[in-house]
N, C-alpha and C positions, 0 to 999 in steps of 0.2 A: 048386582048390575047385569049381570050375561044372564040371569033369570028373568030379565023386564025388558031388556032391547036386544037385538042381535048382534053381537058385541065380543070380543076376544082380547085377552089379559095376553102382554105384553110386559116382561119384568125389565127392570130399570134396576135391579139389584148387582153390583160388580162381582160377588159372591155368590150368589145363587145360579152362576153361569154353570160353577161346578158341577158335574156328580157323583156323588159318596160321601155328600155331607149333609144329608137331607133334612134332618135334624138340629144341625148346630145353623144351618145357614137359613133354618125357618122357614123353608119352599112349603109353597101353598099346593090343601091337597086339590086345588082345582087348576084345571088342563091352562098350562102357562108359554107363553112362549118365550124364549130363549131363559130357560132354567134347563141345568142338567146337561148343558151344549157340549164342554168341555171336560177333559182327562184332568183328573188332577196333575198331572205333570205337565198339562200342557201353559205357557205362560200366557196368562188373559190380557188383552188393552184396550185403550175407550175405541181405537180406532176401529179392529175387527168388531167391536160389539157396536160401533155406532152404525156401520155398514150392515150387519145382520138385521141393527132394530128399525135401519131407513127399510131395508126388502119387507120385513114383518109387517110395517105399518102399511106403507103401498099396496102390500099386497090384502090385506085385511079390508083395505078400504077400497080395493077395486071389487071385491067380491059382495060391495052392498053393507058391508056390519060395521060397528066402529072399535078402533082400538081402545082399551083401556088402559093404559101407560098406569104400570102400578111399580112401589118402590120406595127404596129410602136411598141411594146412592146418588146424591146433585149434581154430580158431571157426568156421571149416565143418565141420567134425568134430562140432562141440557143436551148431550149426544143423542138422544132418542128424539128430541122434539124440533132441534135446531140444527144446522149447520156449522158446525165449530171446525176453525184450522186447527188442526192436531198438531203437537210437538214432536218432533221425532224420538227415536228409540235412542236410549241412552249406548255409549260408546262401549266395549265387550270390558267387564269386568270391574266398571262402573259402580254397577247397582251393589255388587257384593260388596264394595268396599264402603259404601254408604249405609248399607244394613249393619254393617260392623260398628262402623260409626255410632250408628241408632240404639244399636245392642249395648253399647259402651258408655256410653256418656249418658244414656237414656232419654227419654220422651218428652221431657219437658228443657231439657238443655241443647236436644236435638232441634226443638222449634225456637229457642232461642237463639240459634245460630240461623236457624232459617230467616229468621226474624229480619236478623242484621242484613243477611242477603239477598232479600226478597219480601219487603215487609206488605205488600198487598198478596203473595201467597201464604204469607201465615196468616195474615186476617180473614181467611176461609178455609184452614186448615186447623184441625182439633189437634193436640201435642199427643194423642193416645195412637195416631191416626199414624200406624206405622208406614206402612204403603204411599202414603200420598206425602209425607212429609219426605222419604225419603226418594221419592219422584220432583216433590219442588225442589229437593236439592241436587238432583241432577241438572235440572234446567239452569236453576242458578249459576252450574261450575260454567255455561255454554252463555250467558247473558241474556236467558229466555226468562219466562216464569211462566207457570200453573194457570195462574190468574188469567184466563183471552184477554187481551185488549180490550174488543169490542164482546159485550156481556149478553150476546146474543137472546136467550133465553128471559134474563131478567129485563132486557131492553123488549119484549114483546113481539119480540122478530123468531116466528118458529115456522115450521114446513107446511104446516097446514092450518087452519082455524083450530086452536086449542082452548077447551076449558079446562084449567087446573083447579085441583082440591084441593085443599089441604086439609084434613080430619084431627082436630081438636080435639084433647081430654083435657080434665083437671088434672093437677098436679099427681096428689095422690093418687088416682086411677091409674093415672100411666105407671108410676111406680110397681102400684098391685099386680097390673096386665103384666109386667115384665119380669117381676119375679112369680108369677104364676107360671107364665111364658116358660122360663129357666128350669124350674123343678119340676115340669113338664117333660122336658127334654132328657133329663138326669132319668126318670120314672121310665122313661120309652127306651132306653139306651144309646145315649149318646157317646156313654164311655167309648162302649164297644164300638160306635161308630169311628170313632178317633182314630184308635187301636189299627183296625183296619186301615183307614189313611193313611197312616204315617208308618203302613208297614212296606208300602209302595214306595213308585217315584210321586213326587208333590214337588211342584215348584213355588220359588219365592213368592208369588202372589196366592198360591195358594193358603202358603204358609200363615200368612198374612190375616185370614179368617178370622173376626174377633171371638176371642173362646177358645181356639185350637191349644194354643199354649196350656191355658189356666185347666182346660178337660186332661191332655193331658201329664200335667207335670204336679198337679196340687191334689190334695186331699178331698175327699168330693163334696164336703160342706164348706171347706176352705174354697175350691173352685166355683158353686154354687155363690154364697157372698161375693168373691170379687168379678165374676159375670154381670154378676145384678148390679156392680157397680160402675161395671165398664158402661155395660150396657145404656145404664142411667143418661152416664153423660154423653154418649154417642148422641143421646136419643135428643138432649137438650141444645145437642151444634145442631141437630137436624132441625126442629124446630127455629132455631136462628135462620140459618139458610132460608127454609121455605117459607118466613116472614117477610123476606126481600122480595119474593115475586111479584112481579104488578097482578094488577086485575085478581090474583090469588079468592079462591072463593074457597072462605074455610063455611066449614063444616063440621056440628057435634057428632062425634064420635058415640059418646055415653048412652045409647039407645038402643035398641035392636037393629040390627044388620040391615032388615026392611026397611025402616025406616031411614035410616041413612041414605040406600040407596036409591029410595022413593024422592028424596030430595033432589040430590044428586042427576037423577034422571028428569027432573022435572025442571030442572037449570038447563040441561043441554036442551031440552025440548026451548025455554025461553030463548036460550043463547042461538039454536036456529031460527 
């Protein structure tokens, strides 16, 4: 895309904000903006990163080029593009008692309870999805939820004129890409990446990192399998989510990079 129009990449990644995880968190090796922003120990929210990605975009777009909002994160995705009221920060000591929670009863008993408490923020909430399930349940103890009211993003109400993509594989592809993706990572050293993180300070959201655990607490083909597995289904709520958007303009994937983006670019050219 930034080869064909004058154009600047924008992540929409709630992970990728990090840096020291360059690896397990997939950062592209092309110039991105807000990847690498924050300390591992420092603790990330939608609210500074929706603030960073409202300045990125304005500014990108007063300078003539257009942003490219790239990503798999849906409420950073709807922060970057919309205007969302934010819920406040959970109460001092909160969170730890809910991540014990999570750590305890586990990931599928944890969205059951969510369930009970707030059952339109488990219907866009994954049970693997430590982080955000243990943020709806904060809301929940307060009488909020996760879920906006008003669904700004999917209601077609965003900051500027937007075209979104969505990039399409078959089944098996995406499968292959992501354990290719995985043993990739293991190949380049990720281990040692880990190593390093968690020799530091790292905060709960950091912690949070799909991978960080399984790299490193498991054996590295035992690790390898259940990444690819997590990975899988992450990949399959993401896909859900980004079937809800209106106007959504997907796009095959399965093709050379060119081609993609020849498309891609020739929709914006129609859509102006």
């Amino acid at each position: 895309m930034t080869r064909k129009i004058p154009a600047e990449l924008v992540s929409a990644d709630a992970m990728q904000v990090y840096r020291g995880l360059p690896l397990l968190t997939n950062q592209s090796e092309f110039p991105t903006r807000l990847v690498g922003i924050l300390e591992l120990g420092e603790e990330g929210s939608v609210a500074d990163y929706q603030r960073r990605a409202h300045a990125a975009i304005d500014e990108i777009l007063a300078s003539g080029r257009t942003p490219v909002v790239v990503g798999g994160t849906g409420l950073y995705l709807r922060a970057a593009l919309a205007e969302l009221e934010l819920p406040p920060r959970p109460a001092p000591g909160e969170r730890d008692r809910l991540e014990r929670l999570y750590d305890r009863i586990g990931g599928q008993q944890a969205h059951r309870l969510l369930a009970a408490r707030d059952p339109a923020a488990a219907a866009v909430v994954h049970a693997n999805d430590r982080r955000r399930i243990v943020r709806a349940l904060e809301l929940a103890e307060v009488g909020l939820s996760l879920r906006p009211g008003e669904d700004r993003l999917w209601g077609e109400n965003t900051r500027h004129p937007t075209l979104i993509v969505g990039l399409e594989l078959p089944h098996e592809e995406l499968l292959r890409r992501i354990e290719v993706r995985t043993r990739r990572m293991f190949d380049h050293g990720v281990e040692e990446e880990v190593r390093r993180a968690l020799a530091g300070p790292i905060s709960a959201t950091a912690r949070s990192v799909v991978g960080l655990r399984e790299v490193a607490e498991l054996p590295r083909e035992e690790a390898i399998d259940t990444l690819i597995v997590r990975t899988s289904r992450y990949a399959s709520y993401q896909r859900k989510w980004m079937r809800r958007i209106p106007g959504l303009l997907p796009v095959r994937a399965d093709r050379p990079p060119a081609e993609v983006a020849a498309e891609i670019v020739g929709s914006l050219a129609g859509a102006g």
